[in-house]
N, CA, C and O atoms as a Tripos MOL2 file, in Angstrom:
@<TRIPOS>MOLECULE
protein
  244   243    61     0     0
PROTEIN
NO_CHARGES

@<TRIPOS>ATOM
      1 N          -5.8040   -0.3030   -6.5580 N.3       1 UNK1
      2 CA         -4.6400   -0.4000   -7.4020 C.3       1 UNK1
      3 C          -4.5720   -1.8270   -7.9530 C.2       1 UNK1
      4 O          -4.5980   -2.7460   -7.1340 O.2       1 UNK1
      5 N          -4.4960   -2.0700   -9.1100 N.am      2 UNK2
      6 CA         -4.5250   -2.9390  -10.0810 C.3       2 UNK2
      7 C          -2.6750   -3.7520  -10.3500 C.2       2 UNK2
      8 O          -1.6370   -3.0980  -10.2490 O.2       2 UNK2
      9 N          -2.7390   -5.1360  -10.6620 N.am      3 UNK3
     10 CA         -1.9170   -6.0360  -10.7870 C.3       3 UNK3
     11 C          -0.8620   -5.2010  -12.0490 C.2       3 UNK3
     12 O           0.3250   -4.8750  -12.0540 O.2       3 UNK3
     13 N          -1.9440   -5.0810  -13.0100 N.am      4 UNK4
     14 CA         -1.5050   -5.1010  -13.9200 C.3       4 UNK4
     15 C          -0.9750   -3.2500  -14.2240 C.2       4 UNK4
     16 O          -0.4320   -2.8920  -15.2700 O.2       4 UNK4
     17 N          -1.2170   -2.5370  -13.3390 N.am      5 UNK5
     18 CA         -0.7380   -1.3580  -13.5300 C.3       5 UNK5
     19 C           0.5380   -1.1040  -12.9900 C.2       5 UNK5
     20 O           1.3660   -0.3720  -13.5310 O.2       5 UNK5
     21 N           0.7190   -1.7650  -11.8150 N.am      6 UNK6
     22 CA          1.7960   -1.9600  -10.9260 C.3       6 UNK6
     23 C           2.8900   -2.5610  -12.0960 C.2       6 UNK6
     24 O           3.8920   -1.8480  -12.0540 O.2       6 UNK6
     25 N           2.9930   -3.3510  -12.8520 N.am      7 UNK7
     26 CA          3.3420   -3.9940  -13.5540 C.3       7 UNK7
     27 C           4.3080   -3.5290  -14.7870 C.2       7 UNK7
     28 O           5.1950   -4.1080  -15.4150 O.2       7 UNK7
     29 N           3.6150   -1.9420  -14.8620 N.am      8 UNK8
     30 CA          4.0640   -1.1510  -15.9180 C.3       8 UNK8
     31 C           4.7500   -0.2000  -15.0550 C.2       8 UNK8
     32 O           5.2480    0.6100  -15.8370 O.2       8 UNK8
     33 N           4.9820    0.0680  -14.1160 N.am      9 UNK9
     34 CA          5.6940    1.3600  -13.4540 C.3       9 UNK9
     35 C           7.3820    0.8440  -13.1280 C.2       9 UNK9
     36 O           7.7710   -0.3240  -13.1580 O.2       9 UNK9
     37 N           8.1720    1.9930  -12.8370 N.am     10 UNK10
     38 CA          9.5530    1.0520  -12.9910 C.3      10 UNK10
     39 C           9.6880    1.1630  -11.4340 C.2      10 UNK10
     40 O           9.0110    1.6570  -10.5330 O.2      10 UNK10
     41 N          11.0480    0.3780  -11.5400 N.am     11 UNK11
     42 CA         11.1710    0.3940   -9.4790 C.3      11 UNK11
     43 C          11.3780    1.4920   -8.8110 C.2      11 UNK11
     44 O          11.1300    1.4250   -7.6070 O.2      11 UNK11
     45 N          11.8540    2.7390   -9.3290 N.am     12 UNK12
     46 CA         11.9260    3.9830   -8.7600 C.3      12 UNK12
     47 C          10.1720    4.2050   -7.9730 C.2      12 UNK12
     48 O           9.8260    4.4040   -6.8090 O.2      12 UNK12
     49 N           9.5070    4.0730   -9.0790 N.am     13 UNK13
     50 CA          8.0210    4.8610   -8.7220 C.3      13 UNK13
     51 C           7.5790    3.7250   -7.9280 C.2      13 UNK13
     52 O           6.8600    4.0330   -6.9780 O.2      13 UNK13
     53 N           7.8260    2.5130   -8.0780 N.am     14 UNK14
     54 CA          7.0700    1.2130   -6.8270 C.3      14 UNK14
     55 C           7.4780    1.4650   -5.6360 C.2      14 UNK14
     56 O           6.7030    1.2610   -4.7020 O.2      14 UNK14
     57 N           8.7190    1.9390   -5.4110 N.am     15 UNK15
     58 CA          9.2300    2.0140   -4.2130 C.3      15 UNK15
     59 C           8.8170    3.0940   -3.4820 C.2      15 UNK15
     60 O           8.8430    2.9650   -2.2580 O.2      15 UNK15
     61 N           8.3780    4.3050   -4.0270 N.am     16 UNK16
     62 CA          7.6060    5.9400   -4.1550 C.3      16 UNK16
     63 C           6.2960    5.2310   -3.7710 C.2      16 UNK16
     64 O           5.6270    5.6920   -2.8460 O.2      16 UNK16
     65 N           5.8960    4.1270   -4.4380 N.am     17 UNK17
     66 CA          4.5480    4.0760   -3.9980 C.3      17 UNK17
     67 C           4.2720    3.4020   -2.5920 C.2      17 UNK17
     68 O           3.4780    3.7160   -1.7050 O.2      17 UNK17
     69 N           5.0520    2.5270   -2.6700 N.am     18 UNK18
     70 CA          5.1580    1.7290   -1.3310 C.3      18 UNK18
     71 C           5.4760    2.6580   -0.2240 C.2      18 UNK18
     72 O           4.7590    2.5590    0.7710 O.2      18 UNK18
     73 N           6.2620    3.3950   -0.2150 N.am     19 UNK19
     74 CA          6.7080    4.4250    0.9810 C.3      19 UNK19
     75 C           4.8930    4.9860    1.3980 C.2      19 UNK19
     76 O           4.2630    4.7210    2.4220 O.2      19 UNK19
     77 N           4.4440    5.8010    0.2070 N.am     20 UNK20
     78 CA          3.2500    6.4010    0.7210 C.3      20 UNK20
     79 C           2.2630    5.4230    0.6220 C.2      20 UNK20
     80 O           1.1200    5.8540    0.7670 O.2      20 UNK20
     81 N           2.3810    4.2140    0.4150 N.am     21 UNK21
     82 CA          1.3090    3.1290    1.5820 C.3      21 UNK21
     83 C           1.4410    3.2380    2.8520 C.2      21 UNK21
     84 O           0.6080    3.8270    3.5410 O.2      21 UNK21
     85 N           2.7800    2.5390    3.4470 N.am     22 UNK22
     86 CA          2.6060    2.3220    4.1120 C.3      22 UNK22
     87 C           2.7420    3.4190    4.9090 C.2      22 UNK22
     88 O           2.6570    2.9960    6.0620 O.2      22 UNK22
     89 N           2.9590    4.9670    4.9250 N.am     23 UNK23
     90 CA          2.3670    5.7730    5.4480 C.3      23 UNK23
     91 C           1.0200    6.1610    5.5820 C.2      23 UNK23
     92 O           0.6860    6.6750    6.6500 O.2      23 UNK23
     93 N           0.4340    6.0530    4.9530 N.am     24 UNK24
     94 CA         -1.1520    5.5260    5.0100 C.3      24 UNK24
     95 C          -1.5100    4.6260    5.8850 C.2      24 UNK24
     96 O          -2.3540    4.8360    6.7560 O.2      24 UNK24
     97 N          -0.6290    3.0830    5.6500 N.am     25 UNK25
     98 CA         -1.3700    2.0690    6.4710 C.3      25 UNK25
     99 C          -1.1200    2.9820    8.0280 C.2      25 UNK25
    100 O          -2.0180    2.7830    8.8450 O.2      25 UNK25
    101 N          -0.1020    3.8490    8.4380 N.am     26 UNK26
    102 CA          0.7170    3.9600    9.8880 C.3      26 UNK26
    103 C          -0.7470    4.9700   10.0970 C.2      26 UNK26
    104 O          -1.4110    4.6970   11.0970 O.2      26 UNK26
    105 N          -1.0490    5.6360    9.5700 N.am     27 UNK27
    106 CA         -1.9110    6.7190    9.5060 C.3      27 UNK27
    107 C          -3.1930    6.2400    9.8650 C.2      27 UNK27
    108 O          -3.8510    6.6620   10.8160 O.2      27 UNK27
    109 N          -3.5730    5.2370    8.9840 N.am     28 UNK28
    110 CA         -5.0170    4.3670    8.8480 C.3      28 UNK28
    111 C          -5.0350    3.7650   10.5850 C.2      28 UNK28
    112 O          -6.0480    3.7890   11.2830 O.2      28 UNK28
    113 N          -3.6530    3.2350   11.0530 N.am     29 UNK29
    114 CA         -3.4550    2.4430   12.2190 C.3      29 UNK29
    115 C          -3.8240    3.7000   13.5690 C.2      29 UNK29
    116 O          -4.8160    3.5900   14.2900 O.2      29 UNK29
    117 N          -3.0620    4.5570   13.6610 N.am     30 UNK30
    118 CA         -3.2300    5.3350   14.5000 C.3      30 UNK30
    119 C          -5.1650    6.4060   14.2700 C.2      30 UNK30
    120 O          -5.7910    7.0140   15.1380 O.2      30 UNK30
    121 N          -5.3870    6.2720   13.3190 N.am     31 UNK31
    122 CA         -6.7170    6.5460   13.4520 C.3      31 UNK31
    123 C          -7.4720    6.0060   14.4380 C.2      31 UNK31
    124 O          -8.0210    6.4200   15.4590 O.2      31 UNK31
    125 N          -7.3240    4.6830   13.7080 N.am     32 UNK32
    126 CA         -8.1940    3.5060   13.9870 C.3      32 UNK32
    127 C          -8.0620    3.3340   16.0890 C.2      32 UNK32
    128 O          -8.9480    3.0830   16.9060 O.2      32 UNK32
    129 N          -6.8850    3.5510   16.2420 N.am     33 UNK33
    130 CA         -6.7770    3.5380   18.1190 C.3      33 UNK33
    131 C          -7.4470    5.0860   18.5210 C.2      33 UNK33
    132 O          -7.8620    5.2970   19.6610 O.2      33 UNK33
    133 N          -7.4830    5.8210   17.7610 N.am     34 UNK34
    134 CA         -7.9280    7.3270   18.4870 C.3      34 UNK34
    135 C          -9.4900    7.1350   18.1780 C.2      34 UNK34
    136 O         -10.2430    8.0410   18.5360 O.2      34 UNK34
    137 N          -9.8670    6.3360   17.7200 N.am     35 UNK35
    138 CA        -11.4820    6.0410   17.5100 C.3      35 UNK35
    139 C         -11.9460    7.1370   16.2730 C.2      35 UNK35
    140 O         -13.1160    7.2650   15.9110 O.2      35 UNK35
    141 N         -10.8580    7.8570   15.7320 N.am     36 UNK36
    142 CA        -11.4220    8.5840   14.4430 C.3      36 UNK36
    143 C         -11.4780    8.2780   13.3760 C.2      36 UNK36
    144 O         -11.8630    9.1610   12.6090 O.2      36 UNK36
    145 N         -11.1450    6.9400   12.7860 N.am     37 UNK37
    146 CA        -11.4000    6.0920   11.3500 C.3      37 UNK37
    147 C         -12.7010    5.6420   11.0060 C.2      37 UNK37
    148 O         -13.1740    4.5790   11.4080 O.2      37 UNK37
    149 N         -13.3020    6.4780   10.2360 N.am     38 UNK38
    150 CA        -14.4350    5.9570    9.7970 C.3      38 UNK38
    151 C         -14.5210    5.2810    8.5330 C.2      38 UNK38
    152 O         -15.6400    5.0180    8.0930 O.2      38 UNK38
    153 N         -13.4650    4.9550    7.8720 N.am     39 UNK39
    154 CA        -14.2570    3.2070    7.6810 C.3      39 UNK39
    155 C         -12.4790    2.2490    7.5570 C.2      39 UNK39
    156 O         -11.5010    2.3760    6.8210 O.2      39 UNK39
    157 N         -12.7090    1.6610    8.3010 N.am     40 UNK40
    158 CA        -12.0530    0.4130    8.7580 C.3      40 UNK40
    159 C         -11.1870   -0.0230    7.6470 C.2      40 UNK40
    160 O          -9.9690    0.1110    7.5300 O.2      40 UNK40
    161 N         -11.9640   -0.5210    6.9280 N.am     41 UNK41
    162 CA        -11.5710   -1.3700    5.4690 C.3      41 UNK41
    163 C         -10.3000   -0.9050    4.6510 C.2      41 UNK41
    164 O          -9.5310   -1.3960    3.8250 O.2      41 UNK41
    165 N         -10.5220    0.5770    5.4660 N.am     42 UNK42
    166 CA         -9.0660    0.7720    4.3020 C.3      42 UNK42
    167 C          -7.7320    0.4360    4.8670 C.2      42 UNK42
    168 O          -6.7730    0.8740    4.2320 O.2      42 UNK42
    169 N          -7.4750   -0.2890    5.9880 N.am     43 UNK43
    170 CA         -6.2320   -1.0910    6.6200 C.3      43 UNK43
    171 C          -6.1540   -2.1700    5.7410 C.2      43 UNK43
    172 O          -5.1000   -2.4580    5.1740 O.2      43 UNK43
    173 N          -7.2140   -2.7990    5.5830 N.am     44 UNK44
    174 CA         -7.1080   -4.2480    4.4940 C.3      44 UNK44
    175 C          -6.8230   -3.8360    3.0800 C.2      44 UNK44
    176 O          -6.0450   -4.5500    2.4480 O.2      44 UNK44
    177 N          -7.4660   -2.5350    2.3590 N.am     45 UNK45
    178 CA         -7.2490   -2.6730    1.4680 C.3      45 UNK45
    179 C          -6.0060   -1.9890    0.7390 C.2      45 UNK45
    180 O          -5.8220   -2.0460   -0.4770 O.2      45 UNK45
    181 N          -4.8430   -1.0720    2.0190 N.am     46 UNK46
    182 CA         -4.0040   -0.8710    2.0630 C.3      46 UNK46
    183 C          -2.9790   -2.1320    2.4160 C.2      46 UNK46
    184 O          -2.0400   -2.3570    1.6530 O.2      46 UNK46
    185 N          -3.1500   -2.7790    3.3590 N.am     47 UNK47
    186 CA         -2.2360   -3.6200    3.2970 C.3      47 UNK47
    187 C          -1.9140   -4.6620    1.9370 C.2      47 UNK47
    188 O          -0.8390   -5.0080    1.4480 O.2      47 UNK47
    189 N          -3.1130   -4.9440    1.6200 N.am     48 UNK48
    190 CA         -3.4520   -5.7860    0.3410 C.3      48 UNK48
    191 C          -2.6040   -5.0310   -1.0290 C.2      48 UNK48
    192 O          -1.9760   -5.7830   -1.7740 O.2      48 UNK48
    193 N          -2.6160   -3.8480   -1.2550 N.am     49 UNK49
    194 CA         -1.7550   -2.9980   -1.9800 C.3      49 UNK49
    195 C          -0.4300   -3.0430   -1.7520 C.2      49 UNK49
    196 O           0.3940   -3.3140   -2.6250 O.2      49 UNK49
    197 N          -0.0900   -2.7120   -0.2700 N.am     50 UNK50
    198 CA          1.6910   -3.2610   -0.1600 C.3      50 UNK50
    199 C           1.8950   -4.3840   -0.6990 C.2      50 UNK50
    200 O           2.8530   -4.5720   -1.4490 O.2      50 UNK50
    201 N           0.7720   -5.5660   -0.3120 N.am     51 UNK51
    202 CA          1.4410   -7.0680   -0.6490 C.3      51 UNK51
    203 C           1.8230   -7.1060   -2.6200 C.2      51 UNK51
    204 O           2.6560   -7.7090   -3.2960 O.2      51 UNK51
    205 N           0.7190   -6.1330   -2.9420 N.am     52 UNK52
    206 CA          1.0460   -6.1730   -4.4730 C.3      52 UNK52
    207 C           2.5340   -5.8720   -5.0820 C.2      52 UNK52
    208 O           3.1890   -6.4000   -5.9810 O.2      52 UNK52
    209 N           2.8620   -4.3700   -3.8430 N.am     53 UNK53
    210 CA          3.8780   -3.8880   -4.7720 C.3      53 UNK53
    211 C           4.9930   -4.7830   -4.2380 C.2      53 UNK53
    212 O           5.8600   -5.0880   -5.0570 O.2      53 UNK53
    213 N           5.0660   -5.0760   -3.4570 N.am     54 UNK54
    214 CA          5.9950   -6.0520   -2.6990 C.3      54 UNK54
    215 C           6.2730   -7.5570   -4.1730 C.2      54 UNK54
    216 O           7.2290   -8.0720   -4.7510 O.2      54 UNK54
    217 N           4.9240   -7.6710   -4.1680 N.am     55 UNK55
    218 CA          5.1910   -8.8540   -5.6180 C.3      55 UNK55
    219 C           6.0330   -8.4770   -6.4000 C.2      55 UNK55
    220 O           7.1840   -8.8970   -6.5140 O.2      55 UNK55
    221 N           5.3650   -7.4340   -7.1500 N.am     56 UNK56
    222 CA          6.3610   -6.6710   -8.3970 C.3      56 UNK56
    223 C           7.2310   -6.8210   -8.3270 C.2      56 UNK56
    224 O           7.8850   -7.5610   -9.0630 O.2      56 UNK56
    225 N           7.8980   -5.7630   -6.7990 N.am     57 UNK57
    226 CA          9.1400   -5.7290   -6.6690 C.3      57 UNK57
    227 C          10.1090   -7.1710   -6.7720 C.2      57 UNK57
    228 O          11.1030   -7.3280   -7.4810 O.2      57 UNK57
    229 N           9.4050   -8.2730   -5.7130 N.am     58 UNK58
    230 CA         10.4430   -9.6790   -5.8400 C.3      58 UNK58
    231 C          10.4350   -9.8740   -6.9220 C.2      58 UNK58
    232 O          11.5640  -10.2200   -7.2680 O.2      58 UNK58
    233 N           9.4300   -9.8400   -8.1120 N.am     59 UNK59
    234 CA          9.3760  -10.6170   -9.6600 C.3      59 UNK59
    235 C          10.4630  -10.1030  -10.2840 C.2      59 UNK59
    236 O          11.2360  -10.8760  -10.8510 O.2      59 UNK59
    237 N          10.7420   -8.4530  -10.2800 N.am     60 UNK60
    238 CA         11.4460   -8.0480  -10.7970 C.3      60 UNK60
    239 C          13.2920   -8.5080  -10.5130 C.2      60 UNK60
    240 O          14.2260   -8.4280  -11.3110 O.2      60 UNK60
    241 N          13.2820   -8.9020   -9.3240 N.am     61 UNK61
    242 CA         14.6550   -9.4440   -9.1640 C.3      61 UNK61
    243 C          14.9870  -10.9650   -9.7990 C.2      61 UNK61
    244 O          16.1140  -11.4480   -9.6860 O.2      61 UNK61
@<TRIPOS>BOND
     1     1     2 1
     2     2     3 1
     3     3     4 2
     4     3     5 am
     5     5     6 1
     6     6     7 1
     7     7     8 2
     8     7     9 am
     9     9    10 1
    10    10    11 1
    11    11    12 2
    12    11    13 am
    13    13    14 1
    14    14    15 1
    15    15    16 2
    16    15    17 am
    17    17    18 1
    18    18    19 1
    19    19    20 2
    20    19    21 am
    21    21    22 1
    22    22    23 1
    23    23    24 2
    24    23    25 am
    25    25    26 1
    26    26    27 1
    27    27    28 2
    28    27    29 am
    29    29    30 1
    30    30    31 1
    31    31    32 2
    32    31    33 am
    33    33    34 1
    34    34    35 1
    35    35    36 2
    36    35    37 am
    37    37    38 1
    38    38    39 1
    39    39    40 2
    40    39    41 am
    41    41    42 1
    42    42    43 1
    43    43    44 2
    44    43    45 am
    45    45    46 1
    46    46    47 1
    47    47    48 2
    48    47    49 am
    49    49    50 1
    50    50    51 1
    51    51    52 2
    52    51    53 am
    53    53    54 1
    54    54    55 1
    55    55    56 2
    56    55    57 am
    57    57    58 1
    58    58    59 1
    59    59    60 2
    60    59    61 am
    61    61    62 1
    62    62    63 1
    63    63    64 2
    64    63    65 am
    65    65    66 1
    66    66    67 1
    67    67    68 2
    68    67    69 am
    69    69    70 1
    70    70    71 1
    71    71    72 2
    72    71    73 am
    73    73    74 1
    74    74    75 1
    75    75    76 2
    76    75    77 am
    77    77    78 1
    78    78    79 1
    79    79    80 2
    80    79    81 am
    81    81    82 1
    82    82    83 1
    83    83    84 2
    84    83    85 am
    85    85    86 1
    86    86    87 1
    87    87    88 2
    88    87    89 am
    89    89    90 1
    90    90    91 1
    91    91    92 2
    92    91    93 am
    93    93    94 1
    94    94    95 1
    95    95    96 2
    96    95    97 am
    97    97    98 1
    98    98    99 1
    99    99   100 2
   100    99   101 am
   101   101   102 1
   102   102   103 1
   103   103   104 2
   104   103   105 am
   105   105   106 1
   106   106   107 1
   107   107   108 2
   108   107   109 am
   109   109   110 1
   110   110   111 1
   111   111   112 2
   112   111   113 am
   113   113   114 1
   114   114   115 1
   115   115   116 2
   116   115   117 am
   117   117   118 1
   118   118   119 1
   119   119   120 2
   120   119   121 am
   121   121   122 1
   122   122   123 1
   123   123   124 2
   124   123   125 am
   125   125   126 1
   126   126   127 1
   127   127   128 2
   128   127   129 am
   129   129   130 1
   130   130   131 1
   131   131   132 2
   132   131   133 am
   133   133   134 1
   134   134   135 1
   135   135   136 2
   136   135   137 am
   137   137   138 1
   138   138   139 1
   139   139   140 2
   140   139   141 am
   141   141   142 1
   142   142   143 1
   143   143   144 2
   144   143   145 am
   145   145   146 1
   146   146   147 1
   147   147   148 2
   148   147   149 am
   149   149   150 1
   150   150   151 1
   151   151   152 2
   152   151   153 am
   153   153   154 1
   154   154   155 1
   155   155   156 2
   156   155   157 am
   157   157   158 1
   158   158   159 1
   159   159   160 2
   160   159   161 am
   161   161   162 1
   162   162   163 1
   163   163   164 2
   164   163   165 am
   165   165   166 1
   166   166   167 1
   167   167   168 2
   168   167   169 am
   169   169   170 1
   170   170   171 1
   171   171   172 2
   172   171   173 am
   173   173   174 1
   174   174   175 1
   175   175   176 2
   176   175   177 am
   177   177   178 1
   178   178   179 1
   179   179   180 2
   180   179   181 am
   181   181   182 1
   182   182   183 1
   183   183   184 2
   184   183   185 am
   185   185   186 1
   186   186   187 1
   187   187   188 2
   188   187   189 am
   189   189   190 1
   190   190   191 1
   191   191   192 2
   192   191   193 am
   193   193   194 1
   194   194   195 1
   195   195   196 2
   196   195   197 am
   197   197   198 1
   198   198   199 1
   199   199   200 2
   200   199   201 am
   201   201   202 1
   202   202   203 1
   203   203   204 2
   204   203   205 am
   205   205   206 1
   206   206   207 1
   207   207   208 2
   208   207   209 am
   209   209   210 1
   210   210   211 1
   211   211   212 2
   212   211   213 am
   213   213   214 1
   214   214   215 1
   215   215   216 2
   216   215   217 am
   217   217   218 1
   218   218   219 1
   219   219   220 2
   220   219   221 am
   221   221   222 1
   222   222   223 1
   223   223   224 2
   224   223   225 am
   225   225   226 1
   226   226   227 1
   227   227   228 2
   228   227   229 am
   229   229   230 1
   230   230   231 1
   231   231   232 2
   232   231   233 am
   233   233   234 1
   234   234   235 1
   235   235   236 2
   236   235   237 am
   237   237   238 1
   238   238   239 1
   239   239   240 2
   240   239   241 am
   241   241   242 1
   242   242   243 1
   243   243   244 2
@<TRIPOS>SUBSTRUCTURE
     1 UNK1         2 RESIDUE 1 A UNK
     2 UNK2         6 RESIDUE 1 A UNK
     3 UNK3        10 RESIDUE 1 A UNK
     4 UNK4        14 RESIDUE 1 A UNK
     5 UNK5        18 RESIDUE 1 A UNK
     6 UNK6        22 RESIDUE 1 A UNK
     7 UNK7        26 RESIDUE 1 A UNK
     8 UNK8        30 RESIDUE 1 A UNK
     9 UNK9        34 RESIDUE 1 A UNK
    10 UNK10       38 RESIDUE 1 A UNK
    11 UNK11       42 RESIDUE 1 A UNK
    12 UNK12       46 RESIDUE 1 A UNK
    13 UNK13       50 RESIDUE 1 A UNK
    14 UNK14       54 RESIDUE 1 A UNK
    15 UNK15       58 RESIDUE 1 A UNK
    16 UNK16       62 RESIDUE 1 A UNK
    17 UNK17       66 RESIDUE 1 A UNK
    18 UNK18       70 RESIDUE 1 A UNK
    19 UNK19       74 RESIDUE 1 A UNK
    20 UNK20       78 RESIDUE 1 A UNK
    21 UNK21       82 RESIDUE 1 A UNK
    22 UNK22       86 RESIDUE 1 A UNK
    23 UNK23       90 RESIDUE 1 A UNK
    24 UNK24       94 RESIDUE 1 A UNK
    25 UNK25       98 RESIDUE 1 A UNK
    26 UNK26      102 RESIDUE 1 A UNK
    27 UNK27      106 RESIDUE 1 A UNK
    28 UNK28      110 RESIDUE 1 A UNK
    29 UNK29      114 RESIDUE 1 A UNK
    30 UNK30      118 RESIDUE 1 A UNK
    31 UNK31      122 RESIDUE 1 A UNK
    32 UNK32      126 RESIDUE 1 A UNK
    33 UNK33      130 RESIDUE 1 A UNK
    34 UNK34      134 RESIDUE 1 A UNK
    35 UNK35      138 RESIDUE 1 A UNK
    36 UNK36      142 RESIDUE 1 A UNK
    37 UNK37      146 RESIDUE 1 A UNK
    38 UNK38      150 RESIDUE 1 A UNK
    39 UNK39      154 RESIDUE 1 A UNK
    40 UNK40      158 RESIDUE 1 A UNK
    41 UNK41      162 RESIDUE 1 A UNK
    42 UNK42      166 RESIDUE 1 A UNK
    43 UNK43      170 RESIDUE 1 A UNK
    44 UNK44      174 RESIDUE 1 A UNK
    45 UNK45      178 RESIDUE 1 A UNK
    46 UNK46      182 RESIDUE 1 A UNK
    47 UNK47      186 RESIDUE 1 A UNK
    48 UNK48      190 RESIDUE 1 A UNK
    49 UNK49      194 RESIDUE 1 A UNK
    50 UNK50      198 RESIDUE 1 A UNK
    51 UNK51      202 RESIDUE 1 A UNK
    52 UNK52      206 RESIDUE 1 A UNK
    53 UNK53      210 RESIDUE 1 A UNK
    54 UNK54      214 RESIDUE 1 A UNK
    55 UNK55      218 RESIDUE 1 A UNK
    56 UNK56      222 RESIDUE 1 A UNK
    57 UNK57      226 RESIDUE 1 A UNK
    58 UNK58      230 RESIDUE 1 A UNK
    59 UNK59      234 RESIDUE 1 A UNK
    60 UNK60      238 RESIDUE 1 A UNK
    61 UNK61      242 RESIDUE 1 A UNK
């Protein structure tokens, strides 16, 4: 997910998106302890996505 796409969505849908991150990241997390995540990376590159929409969101205030 891209800076600049985030950028164009309004706060209804950022906040929609953020919810189903970080259900993902909770998802990605509990994989990852049951030893069934096969590939790792997507904790980083989920978290890295919250931190985006999280930007948006403060810019926008």
């Amino acid at each position: 997910m891209k800076f600049i796409e985030l950028k164009e969505k309004k706060e209804k849908e950022l906040l929609e998106t953020l919810k189903d991150l970080r259900g993902n990241l909770s998802r990605f997390n509990f994989q990852l302890s049951n030893n069934t995540l096969k590939n790792s990376s997507m904790i980083k590159k989920t978290k890295r996505d919250i931190a985006r929409v999280m930007t948006v969101l403060n810019k926008e205030k």
